[in-house]
C-alpha positions as CSV (number, residue, x, y, z in Angstrom):
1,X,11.7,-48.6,27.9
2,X,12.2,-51.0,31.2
3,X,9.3,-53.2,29.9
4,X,10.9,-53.4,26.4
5,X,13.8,-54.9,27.9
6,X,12.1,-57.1,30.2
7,X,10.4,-58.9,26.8
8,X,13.3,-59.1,25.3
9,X,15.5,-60.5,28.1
10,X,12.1,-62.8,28.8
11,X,12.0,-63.9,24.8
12,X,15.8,-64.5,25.2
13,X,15.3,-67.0,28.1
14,X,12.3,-68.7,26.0
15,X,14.3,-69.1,23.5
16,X,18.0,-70.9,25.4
17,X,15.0,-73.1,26.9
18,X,13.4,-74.2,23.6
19,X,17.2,-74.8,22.1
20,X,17.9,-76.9,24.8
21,X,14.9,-79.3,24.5
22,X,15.9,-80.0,20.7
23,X,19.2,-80.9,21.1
24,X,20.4,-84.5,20.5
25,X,20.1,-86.9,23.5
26,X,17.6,-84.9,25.7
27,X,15.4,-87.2,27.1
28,X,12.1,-86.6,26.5
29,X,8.0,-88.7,26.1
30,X,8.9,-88.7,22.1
31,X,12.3,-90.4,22.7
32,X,10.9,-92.8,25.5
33,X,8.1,-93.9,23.2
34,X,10.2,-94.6,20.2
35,X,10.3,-98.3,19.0
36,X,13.9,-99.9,18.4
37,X,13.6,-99.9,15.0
38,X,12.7,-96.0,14.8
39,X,16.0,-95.4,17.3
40,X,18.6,-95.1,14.5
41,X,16.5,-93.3,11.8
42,X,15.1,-90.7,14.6
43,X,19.2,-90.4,16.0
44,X,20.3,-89.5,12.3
45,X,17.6,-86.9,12.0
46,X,17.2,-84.9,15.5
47,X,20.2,-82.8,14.8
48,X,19.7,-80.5,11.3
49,X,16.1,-80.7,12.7
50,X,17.1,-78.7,15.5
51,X,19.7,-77.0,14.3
52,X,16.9,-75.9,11.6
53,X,13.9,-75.1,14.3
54,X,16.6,-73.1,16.4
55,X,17.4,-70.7,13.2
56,X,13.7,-70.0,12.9
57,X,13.2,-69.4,16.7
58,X,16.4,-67.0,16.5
59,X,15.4,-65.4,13.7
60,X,11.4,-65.0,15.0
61,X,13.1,-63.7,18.1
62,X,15.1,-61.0,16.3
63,X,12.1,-59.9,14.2
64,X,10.4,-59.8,17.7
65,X,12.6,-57.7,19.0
66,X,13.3,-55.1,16.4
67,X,9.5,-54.3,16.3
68,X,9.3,-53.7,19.5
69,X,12.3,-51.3,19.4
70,X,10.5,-49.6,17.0
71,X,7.3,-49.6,18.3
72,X,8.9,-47.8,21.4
73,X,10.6,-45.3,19.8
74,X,7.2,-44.4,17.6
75,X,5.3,-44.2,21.5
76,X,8.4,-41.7,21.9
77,X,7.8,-39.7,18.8
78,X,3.8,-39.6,19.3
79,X,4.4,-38.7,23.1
80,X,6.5,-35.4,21.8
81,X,4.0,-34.5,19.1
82,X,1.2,-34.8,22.4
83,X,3.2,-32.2,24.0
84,X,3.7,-30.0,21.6
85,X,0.1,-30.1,20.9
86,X,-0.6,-29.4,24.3
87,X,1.6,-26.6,24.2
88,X,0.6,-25.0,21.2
89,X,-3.0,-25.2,22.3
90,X,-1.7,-23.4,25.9
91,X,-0.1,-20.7,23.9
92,X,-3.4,-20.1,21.3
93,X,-5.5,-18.2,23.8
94,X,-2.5,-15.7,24.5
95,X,-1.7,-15.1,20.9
96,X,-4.9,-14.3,20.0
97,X,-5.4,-12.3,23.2
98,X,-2.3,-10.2,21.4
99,X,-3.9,-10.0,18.1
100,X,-7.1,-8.7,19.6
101,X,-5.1,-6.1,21.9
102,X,-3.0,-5.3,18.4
103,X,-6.1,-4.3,16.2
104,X,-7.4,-2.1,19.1
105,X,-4.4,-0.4,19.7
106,X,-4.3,2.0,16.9
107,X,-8.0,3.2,17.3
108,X,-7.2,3.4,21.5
109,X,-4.3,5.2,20.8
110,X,-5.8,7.8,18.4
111,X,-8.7,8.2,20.9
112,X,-6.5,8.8,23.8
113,X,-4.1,11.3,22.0
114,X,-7.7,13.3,20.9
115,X,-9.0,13.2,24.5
116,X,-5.1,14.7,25.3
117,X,-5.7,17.2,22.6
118,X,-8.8,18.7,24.1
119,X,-7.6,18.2,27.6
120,X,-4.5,20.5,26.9
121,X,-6.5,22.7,24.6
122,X,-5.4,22.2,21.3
123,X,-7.7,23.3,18.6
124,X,-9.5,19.6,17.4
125,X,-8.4,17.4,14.0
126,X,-11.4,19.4,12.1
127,X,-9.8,22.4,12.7
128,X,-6.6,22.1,12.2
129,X,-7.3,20.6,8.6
130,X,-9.1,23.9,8.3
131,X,-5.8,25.7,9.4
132,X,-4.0,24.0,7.0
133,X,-6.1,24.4,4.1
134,X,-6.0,28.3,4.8
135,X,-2.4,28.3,5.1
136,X,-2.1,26.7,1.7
137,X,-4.6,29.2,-0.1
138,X,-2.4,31.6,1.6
139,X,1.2,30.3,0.1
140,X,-1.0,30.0,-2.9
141,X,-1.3,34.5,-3.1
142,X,-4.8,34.5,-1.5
143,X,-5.1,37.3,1.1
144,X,-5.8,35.7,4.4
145,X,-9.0,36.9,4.6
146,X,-9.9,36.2,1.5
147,X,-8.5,32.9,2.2
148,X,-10.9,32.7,5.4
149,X,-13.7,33.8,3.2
150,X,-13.0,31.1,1.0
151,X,-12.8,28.3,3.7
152,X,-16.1,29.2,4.8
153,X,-18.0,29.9,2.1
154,X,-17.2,26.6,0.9
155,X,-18.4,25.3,4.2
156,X,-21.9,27.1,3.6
157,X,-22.2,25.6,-0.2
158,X,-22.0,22.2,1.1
159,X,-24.6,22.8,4.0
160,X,-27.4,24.6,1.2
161,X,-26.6,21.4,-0.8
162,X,-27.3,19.0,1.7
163,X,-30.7,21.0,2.9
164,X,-31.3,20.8,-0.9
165,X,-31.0,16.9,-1.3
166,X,-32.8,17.0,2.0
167,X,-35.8,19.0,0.6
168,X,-36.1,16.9,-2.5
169,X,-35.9,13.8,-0.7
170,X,-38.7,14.4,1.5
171,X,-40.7,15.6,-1.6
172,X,-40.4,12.3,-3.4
173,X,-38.9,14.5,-6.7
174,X,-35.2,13.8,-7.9
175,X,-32.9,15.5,-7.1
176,X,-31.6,18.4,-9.8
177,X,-28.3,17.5,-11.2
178,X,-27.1,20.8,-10.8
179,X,-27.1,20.4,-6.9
180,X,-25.4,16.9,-6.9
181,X,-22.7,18.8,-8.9
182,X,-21.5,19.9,-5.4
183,X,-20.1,22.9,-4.3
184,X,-17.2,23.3,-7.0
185,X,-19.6,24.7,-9.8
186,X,-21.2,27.4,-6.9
187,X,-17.8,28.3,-5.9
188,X,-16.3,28.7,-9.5
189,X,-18.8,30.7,-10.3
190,X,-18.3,33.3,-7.5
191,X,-14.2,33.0,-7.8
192,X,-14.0,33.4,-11.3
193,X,-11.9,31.1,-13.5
194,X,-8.4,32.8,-12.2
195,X,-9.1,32.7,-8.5
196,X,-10.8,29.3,-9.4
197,X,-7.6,27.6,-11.0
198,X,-5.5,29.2,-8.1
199,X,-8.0,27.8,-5.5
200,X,-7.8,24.2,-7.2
201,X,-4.3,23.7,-7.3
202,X,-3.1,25.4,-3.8
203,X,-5.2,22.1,-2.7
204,X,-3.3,19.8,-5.3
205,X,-6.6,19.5,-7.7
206,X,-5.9,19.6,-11.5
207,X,-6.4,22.4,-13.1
208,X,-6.4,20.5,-16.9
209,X,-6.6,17.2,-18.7
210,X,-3.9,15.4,-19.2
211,X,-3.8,13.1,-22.5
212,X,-2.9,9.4,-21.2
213,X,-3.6,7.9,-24.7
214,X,-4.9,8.8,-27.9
215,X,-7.1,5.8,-29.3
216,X,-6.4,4.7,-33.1
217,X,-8.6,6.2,-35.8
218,X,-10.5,8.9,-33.1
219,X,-11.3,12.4,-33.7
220,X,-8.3,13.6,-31.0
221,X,-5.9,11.3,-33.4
222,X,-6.8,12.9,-36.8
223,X,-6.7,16.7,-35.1
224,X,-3.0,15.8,-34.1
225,X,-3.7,15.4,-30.5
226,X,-0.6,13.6,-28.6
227,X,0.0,11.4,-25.0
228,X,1.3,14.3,-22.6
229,X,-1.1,17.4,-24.2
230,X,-3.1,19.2,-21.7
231,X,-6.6,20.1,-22.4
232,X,-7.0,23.6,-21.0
233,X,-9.9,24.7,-22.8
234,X,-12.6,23.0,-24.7
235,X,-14.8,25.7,-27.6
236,X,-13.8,28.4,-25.2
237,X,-14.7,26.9,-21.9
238,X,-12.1,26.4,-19.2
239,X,-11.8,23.0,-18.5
240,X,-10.2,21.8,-15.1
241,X,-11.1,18.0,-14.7
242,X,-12.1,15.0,-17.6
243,X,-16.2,15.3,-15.5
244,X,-15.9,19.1,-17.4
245,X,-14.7,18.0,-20.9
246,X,-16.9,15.1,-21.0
247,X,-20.1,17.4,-19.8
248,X,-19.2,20.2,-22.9
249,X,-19.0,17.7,-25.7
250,X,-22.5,16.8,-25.1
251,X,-23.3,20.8,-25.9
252,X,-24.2,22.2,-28.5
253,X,-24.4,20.1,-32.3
254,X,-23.0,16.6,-32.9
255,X,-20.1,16.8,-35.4
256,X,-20.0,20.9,-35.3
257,X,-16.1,21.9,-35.0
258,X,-14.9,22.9,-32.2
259,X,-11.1,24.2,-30.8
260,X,-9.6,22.8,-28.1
261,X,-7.0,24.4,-26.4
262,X,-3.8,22.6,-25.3
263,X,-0.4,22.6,-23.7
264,X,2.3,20.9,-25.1
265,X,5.6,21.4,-23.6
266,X,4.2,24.5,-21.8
267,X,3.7,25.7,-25.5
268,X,-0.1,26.9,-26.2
269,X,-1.8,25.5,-29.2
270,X,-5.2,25.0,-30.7
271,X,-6.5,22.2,-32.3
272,X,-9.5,21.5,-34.6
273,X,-11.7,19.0,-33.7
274,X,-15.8,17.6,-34.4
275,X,-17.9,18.2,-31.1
276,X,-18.5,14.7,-29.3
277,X,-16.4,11.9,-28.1
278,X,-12.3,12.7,-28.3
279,X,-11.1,9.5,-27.8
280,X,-8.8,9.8,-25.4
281,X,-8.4,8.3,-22.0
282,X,-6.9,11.1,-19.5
283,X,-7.1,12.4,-16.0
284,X,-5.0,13.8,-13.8
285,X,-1.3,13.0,-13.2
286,X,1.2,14.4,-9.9
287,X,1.0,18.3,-8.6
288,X,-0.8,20.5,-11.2
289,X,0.9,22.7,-13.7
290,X,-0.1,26.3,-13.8
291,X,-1.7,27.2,-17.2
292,X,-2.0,31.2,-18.1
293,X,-4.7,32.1,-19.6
């Protein structure tokens, strides 16, 4: 700013001394040359032309100074924007520092509370899910230990389907579809479809289909089949999940009638319909609604 002022206060001086020089009567080599005759012609001229040359010099001047006022204050502006820069850049390394420390948090602080778990002897995440899935076959009228036999025998289905996959694998033969059905078919088999239904919804499984939409012009619409029915049984097969209903309309002969067995409004009804697609689109919607048999 102190070398702004010193150009302006030098263009200043430069331009008192030019004014001086023009005005009428200064002596100088142009006037001292001047023939006789040239005197009176040159005397009625000097003063509009410097009265003229000193407006442009004023106003050059003022132009002069105006951009270097605002040249300063851009060197200003640019100087703050440095600084902030500088700043910014200082403060980058800690923030993503934080970010890092922010994603490993949660996965420190679940390993830490485990390793407290086990140093304090509490029973380990596996089993306490196990614990809770007991205690809600339990509340669901299972005796406890047939709740306990439950728990583990579905533990022992799933370890003779993986040695199953295993064994087929390493024969090079596929594997049988009835195995990569899972554990459910085994275990509704040896529950029964009573124990079965109980089973699936004390661990919040449906236990029917629920009808989402009927599609124009399909088999489900010309049987009278509605939005909100539950498919409980398809030609006298207990159906629990869409996989089921899908998997019995392939049975038995295209187009052969069938009854399908339904809820609506807790009311049971039975419904006509020709085996094959239903044309419906339905799953399973909230807690499951107990359906007697």
């Amino acid at each position: 700013m102190l070398k702004t002022l010193a150009l302006v206060v030098a263009g200043l001086g430069v331009g008192f001394a030019l004014a001086f020089w023009l005005l009428p009567g200064a002596p100088t080599a142009a006037s001292d040359l001047a023939t006789p005759s040239a005197g009176p012609v040159a005397a009625a001229s000097s003063p509009a032309a410097s009265t003229a040359r000193l407006a442009l010099l004023e106003g050059a001047l003022a132009a002069e100074v105006e951009q270097r006022v605002a040249l300063e204050a851009r060197i200003g502006e640019l100087a703050a924007e440095v600084e902030e820069l500088r700043a910014s850049a200082a403060r980058a390394p800690e923030a993503r520092g934080a970010d890092q420390r922010d994603l490993r948090g949660p996965d420190a602080a679940a390993r830490e509370a485990l390793r407290e778990q086990l140093r304090n002897g509490a029973p380990p995440q596996g089993e306490a899910l196990e614990r809770r899935q007991i205690d809600r076959l339990v509340a669901a009228g299972f005796a406890p230990d047939r709740a306990e036999w439950i728990n583990r025998r579905t533990q022992e289905l799933r370890v003779q389907q993986m040695q199953a996959q295993y064994e087929a694998t390493r024969a090079g033969r596929p594997v049988d579809p009835a195995i990569q059905v899972g554990t459910d078919t085994a275990l509704r088999k040896e529950l029964g479809d009573a124990e079965y239904e109980r089973y699936r919804g004390a661990l919040n499984r449906s236990t029917s289909v629920d009808v989402m939409q009927v599609l124009a012009s399909s088999p489900a619409e010309s049987a009278g089949l509605r939005p909100g029915d539950q498919i409980v049984a398809y030609n006298g097969a207990r159906v629990f999940d869409v996989a089921e209903l899908n998997a019995l309309t392939f049975q038995g002969s295209t187009g052969e009638s069938v009854v399908v067995e339904i809820r609506r409004d807790g009311q049971p009804l039975q419904l006509v319909v020709p085996r094959g697609p239903l044309g419906i689109t339905g799953g399973f919607r909230g807690p499951p609604i107990p359906i007697g048999r």
